[in-house]
SEKE-11139 format. One record per residue (C-alpha): z, y, x; residue number from 1. Coordinates in steps of 0.001 Angstrom, whole numbers, plus 500000, padded with zeros to 6 digits. Layout:
BEGIN
PT       z       y       x   nr
PT       Z       Y       X  NUM
...
END
This chain:
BEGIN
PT       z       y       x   nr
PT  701655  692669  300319    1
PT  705475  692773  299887    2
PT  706815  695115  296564    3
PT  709668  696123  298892    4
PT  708916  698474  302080    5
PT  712291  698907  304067    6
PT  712571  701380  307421    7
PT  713258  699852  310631    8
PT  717157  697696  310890    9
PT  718456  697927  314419   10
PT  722162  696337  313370   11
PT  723721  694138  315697   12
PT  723834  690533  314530   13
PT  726708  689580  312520   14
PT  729351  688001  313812   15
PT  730936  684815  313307   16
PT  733189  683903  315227   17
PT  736061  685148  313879   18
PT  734983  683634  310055   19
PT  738151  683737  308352   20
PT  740005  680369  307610   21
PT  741863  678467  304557   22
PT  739370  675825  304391   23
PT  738879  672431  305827   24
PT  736105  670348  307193   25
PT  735085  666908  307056   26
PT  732707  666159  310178   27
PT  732673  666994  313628   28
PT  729242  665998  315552   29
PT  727510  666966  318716   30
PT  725142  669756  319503   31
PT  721857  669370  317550   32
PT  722473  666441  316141   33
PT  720496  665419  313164   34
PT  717896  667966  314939   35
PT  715140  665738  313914   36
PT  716358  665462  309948   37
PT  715435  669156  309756   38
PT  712570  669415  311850   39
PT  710207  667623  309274   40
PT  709114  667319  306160   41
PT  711931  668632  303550   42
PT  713935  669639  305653   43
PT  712027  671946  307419   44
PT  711721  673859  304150   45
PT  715863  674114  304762   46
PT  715156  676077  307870   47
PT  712341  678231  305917   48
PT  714991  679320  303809   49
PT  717750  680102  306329   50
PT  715187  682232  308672   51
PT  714445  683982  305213   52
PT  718017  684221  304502   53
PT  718584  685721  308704   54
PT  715622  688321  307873   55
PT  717846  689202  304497   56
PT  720881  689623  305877   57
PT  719455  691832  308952   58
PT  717721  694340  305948   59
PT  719363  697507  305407   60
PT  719045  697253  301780   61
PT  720081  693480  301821   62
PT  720636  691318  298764   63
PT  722644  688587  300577   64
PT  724595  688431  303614   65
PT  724503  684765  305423   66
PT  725418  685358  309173   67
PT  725114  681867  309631   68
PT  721425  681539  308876   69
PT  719839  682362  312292   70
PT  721694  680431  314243   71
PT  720125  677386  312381   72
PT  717065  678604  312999   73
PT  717601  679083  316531   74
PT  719131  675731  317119   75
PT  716342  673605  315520   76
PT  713113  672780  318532   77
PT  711305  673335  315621   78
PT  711287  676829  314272   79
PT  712945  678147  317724   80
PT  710353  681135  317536   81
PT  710490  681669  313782   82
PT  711788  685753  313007   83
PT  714808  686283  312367   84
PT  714544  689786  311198   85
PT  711715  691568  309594   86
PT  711271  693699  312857   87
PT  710004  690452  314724   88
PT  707575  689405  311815   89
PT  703973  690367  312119   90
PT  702829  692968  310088   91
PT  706462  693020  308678   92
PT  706496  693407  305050   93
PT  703230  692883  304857   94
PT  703280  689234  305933   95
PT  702926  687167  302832   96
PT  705368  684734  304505   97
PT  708438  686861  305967   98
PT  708002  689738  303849   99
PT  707530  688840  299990  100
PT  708180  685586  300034  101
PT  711301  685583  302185  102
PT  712584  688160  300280  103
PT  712164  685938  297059  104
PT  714246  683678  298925  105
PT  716491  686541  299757  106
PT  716659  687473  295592  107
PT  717530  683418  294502  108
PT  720267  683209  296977  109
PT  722146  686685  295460  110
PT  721450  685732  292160  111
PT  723279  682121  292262  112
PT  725876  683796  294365  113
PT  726374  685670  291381  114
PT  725963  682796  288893  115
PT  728485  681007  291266  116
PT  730977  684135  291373  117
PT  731079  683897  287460  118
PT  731568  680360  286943  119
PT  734597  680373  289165  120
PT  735724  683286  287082  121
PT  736451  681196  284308  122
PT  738333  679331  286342  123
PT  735911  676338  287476  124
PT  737369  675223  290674  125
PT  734875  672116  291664  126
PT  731172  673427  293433  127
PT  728696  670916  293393  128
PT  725660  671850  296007  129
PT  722834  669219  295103  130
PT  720052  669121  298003  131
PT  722793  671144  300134  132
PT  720751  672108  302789  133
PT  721553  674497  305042  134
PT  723773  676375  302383  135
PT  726878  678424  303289  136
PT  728161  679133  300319  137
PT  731648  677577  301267  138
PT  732042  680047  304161  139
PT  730435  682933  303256  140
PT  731151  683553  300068  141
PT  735046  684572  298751  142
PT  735728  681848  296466  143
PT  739534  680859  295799  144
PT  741387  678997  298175  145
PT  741640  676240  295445  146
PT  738110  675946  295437  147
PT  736174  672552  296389  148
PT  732729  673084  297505  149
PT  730689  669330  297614  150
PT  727965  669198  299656  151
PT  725376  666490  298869  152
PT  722628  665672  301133  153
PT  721606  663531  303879  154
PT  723616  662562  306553  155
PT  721688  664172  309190  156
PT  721099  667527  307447  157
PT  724794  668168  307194  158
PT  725119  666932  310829  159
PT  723029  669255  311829  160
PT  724563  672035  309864  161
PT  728076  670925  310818  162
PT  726926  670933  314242  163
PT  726115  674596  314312  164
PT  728671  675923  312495  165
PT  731690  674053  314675  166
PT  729589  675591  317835  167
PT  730565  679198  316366  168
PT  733856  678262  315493  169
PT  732769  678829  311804  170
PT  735930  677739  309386  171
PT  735024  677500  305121  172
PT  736964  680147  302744  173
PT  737419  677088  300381  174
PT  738024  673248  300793  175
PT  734177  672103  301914  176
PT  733704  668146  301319  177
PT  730148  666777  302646  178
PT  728904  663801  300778  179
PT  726100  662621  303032  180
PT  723909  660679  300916  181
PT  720467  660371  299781  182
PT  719574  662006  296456  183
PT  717469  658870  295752  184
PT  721043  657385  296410  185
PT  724224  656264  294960  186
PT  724960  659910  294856  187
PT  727353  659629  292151  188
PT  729786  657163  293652  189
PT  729351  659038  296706  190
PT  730631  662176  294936  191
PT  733613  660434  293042  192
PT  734611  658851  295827  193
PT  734662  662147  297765  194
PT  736954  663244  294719  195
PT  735019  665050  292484  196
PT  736732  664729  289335  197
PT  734669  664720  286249  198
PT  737445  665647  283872  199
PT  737531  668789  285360  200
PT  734942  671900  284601  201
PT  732386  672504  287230  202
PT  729245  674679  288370  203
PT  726110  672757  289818  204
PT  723628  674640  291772  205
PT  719996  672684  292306  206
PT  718617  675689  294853  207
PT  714576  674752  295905  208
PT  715288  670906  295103  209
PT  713304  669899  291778  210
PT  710095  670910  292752  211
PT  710349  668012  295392  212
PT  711192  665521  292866  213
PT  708867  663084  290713  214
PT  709773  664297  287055  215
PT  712054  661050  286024  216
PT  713931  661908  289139  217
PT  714587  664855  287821  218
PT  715558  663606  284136  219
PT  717821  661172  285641  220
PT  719282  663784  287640  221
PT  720150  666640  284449  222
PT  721296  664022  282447  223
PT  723968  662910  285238  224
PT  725073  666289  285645  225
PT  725279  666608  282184  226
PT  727366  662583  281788  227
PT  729421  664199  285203  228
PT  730463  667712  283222  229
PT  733077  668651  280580  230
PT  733297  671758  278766  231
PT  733200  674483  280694  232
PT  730838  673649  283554  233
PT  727783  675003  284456  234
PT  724272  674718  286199  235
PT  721661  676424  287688  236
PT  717999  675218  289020  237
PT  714822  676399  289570  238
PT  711604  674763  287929  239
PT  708138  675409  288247  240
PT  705697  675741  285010  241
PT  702546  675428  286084  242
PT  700173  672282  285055  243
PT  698286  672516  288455  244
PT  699983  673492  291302  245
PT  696596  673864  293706  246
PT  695433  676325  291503  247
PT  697318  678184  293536  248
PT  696750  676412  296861  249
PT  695328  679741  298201  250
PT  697356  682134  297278  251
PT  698498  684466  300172  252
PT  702123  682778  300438  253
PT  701115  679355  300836  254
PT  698249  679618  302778  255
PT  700455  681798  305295  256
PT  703083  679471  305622  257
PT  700720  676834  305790  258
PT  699173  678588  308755  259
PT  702112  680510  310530  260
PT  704701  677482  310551  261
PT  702542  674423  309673  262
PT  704443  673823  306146  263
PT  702208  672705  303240  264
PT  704126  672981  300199  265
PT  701788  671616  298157  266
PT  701715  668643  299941  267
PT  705861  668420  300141  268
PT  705814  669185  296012  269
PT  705504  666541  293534  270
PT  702031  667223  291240  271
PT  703000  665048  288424  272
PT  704218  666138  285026  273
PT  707563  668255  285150  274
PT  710442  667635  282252  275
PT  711574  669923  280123  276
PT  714872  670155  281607  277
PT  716009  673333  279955  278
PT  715176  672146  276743  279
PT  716845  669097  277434  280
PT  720486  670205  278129  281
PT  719977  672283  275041  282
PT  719463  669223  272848  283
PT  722545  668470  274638  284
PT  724492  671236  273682  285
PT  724157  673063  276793  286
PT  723395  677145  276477  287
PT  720497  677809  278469  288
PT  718560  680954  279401  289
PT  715451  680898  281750  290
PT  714379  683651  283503  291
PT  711440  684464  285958  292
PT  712167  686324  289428  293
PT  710810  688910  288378  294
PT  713516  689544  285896  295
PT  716258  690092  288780  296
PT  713761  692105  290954  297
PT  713362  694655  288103  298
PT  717755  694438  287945  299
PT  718147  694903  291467  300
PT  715486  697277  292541  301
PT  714336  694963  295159  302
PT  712052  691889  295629  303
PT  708462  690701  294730  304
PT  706611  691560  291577  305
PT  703852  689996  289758  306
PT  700664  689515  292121  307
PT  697242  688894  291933  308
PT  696947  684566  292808  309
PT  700499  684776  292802  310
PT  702450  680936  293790  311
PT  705705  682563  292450  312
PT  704579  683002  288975  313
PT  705077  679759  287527  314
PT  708556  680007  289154  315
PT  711441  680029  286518  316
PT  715236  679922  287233  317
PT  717041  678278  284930  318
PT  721149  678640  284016  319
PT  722899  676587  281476  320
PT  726788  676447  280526  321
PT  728309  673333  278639  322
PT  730674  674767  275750  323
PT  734199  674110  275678  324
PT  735508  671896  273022  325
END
């Protein structure tokens, strides 16, 4: 059962139309093209997070605004029939799937908009969105009109995502560059060739991404960030603790979204030994903190709690800053 009971939302959907401009684009596609990179796999797990992020937005006590979400959702064969508002879910709140666990989603996203809102306060101009997704970040949020938001991920999920947004007419707040490539890639060159410039401070957001990756992937990953950042920069990623991931295997939120949208996490994660990645970025000289969920559910009044056989336990969110000279 969901912490957070909310009464009944009968808003109108956002619109988006008339998203304001100052930004720039770098692909134009076809309708639902790329459909099929999304509709499987991975990148389903994208569209899990943008129907949690429509039911979020659509809350009258909402964490996170993203007006952009449903339409993904409702574009995609896929999850066509998915809720896009806690009204449509069964048993509302008190689906394991829509209710608590979509409103953990719902909590990560407003808690690295805020870690994103204070990097660029310092003045970090470059965004680096690793595993973009279905993130929109670059239109969404108000970041400066100087502002380069990099989106890295393959060349059919930003298709698809371009796809949607040029259908609403949707225009980025800041300069949006998408790097299509493969994590397992060249990503680098693919970034610096994009112009990401890595004498210049930058913020790093790894949203739902290192769960999915074998744990030297993920070394090889923090210690390019860290080779790609000067002083000033800053990341943010979420890890998972646990030693045994199907200890959990039926706990009430996977075994609902295994059974409401055919998504086995457990089969998507990887079950070998995770890095210490915190730890290492600190050996690095990196600050770090690590926090659980519960931590910003407590500061914001709203989203899940400790449960009994609870997957989101072992869930931490990490956020590290590289010092200035």
């Amino acid at each position: 059962m969901s912490e957070t009971t909310t009464t009944g939302d009968s808003r109108p959907t956002p619109s988006v139309s008339g998203a304001p401009t100052g930004g720039d684009t770098t692909t134009t596609t076809t309708r639902r093209t790329g459909a099929d990179s999304v509709d499987a796999g991975v990148g389903l797990t994208a569209l899990l997070v943008a129907a949690a992020r429509a039911i979020e937005t659509h809350r009258h006590d909402s964490l996170a605004q993203d007006a952009y979400a449903e339409h993904f959702v409702r574009e995609a064969p896929a999850c066509a029939d998915w809720p896009v508002s806690i009204q449509q879910a069964q048993d509302g709140d008190d689906n394991p799937l829509w209710g608590r666990f979509a409103r953990y989603f719902g909590l990560r996203t407003r808690v690295l908009d805020d870690f994103l809102h204070r990097s660029v306060g310092t003045g970090v101009r470059q965004v680096v969105l690793l595993g973009a997704g279905l993130d929109t970040r670059a239109f969404r949020l108000d970041l400066p009109s100087d502002c380069v938001v990099f989106e890295i991920d393959r060349a059919g999920v930003l298709a698809f995502k371009q796809q949607v947004l040029t259908e609403l007419s949707a225009a980025p707040k800041a300069k949006r560059v998408a790097v299509p490539v493969d994590l397992r890639g060249d990503w680098v060159t693919a970034l610096t060739s994009a112009g990401f410039d890595p004498a210049a401070p930058s913020v790093w957001l790894a949203e739902g991404l290192l769960f999915y990756l074998p744990g030297p992937a993920e070394t090889y990953l923090i210690d390019t960030v860290d080779r790609l950042t000067t002083g000033g920069s800053a990341l943010a990623f979420e890890a998972k603790l646990e030693k045994d991931l199907l200890a959990y295997r039926d706990s009430p939120i996977y075994t609902a979204t295994r059974e409401q949208i055919g998504i086995d996490l457990l089969d998507l994660f990887d079950r070998g030994p995770r890095p210490d990645s915190a730890g290492a970025l600190a050996a690095k000289g990196w600050s770090t903190s690590m926090h659980t969920p519960f931590d910003f559910t407590r500061l914001h009044g709203r989203g899940p709690l400790p449960a009994p056989n609870d997957a989101l336990e072992g869930n931490r969110w990490v956020f590290a800053n590289k010092p200035r000279p």
